[in-house]
C-alpha positions in Angstrom: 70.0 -30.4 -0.6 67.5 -27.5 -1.2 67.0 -26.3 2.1 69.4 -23.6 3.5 71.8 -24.2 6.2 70.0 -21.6 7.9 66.7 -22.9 7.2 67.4 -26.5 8.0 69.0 -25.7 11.5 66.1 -23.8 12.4 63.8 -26.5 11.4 65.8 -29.0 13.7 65.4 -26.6 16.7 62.2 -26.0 16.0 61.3 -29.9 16.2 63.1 -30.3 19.3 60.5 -27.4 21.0 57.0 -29.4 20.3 56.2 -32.8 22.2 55.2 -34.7 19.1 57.7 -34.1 16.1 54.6 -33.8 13.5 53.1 -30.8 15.1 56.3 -29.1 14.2 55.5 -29.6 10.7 53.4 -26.2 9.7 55.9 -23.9 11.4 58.7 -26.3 9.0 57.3 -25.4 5.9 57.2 -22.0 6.8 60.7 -21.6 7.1 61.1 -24.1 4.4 58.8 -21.6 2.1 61.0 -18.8 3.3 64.1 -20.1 1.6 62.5 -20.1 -2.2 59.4 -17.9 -1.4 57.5 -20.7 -2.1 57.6 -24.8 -1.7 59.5 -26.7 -4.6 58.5 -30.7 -4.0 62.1 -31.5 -3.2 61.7 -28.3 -0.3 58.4 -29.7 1.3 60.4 -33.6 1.2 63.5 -32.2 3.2 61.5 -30.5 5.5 59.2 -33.3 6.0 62.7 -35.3 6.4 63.3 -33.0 9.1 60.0 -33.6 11.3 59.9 -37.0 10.6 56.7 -37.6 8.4 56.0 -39.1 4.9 56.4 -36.8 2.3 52.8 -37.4 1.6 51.7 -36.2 4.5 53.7 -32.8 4.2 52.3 -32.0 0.5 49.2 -32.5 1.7 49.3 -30.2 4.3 51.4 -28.0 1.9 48.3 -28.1 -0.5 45.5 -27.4 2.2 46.8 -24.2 3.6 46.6 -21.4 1.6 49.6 -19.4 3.0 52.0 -22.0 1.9 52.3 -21.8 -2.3 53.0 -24.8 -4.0 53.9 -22.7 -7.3 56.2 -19.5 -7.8 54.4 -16.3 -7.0 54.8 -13.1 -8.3 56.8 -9.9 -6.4 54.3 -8.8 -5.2 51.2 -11.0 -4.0 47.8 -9.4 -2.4 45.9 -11.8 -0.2 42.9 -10.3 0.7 40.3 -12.1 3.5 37.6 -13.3 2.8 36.1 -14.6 6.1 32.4 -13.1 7.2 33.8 -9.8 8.8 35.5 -8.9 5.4 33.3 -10.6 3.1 30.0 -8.6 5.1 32.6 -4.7 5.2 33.3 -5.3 1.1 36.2 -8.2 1.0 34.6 -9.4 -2.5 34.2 -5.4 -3.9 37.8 -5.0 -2.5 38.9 -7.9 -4.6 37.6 -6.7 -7.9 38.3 -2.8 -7.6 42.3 -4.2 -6.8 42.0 -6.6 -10.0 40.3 -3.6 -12.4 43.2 -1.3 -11.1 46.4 -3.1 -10.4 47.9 -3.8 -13.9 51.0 -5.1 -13.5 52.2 -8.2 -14.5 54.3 -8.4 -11.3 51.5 -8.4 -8.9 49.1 -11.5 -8.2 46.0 -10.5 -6.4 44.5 -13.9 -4.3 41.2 -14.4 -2.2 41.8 -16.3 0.8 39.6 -17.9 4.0 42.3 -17.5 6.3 41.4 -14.6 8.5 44.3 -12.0 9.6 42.7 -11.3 12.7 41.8 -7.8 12.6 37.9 -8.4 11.8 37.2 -4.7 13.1 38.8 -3.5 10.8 38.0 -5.7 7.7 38.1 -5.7 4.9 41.8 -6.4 5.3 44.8 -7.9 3.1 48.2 -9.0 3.2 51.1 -7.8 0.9 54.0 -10.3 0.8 53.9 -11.4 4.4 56.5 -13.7 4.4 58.9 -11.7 2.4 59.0 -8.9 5.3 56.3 -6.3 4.1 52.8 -6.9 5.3 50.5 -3.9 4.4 47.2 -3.3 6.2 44.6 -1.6 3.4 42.2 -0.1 5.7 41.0 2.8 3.5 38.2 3.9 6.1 41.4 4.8 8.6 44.4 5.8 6.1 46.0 7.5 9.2 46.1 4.5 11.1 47.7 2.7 8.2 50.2 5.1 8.0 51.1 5.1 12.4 51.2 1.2 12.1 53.4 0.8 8.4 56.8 2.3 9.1 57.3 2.9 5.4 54.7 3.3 2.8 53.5 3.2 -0.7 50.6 5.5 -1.8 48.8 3.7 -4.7 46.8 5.7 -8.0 45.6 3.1 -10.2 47.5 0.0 -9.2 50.6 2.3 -9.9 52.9 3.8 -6.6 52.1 7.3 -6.7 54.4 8.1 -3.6 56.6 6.5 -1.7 58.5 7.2 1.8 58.3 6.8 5.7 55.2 6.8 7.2 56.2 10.2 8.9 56.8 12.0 5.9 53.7 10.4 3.9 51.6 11.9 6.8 52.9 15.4 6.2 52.4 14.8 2.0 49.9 17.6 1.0 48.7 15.4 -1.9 48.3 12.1 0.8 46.6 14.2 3.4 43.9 15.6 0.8 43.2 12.7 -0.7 43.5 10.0 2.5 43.8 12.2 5.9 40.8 14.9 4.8 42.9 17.5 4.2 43.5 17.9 7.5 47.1 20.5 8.8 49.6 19.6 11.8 47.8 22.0 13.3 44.5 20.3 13.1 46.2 17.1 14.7 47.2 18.8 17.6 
């Protein structure tokens, strides 16, 4: 067994909710990818198990969506859109400025063509969704970063600069010359 307790109790309820058992199987491997942070073979069988499909069919559903990893990732991984909105605001400039700068081996930097849904304000990424971090990098509206991300890391070539609640970033002379125009508490009023 490779699946969590947890995991495979969750699975089971979430069968029972859909109306055909093979609709339930994105949502499955989900939560099956939540257990390992990614989807070992034996993983995607027991979930497929689970819903009541051929394994077949759950690796290759596994291997067409891009948000399900069929190999380990890295600590950190950066999935950056790269539908039209993002690809037309900078999506492909965005990729290579966070390759030339980000130099840890720790950090895996991926394009993707699922979209994230927040086209107005592309081009946007993801920071290890699944894991319970998501970062927005919307460096046209840092402040807006900082009201939606309750904590948050300041980054100076691919290194974290500063760290700490969003609050406290906000108030960071060095984040607000650099990010928020130098603007004072006063000037937010």
């Amino acid at each position: 067994m490779t699946l969590s307790e947890a995991t495979r109790s969750k699975i089971e309820q979430l069968v029972s909710l859909y109306p055909e058992r093979r609709t339930a199987l994105p949502p499955a491997l989900k939560l099956a990818q939540s257990d390992a942070g990614w989807l070992p073979r034996d993983a995607i069988a027991e979930a497929a198990d689970l819903v009541g499909v051929p394994h077949s069919a759950a690796l290759e559903l596994a291997a067409f969506y891009t948000m399900l990893h069929l190999e380990p990732v890295p600590p950190t991984l950066v999935v950056i859109c790269a539908q039209l909105p993002c690809a037309l605001r900078g999506a492909e400039g965005l990729i290579r400025e966070l390759a030339a700068n980000v130099t840890s081996p720790n950090v895996e930097i991926e394009r993707t063509s699922e979209c994230f849904g927040a086209c107005h304000r592309a081009p946007m990424a993801r920071v290890n969704r699944e894991r319970g971090m998501a970062v927005l990098l919307v460096e046209q509206n840092a402040r807006l970063a900082l009201e939606l991300c309750p904590r948050a890391y300041v980054l100076e070539t691919g290194r974290i600069a500063l760290s700490g609640g969003s609050t406290e970033l906000q108030h960071s002379p060095a984040v607000r010359a650099a990010y928020l125009g130098g603007a004072t508490d006063e000037a937010d009023g």
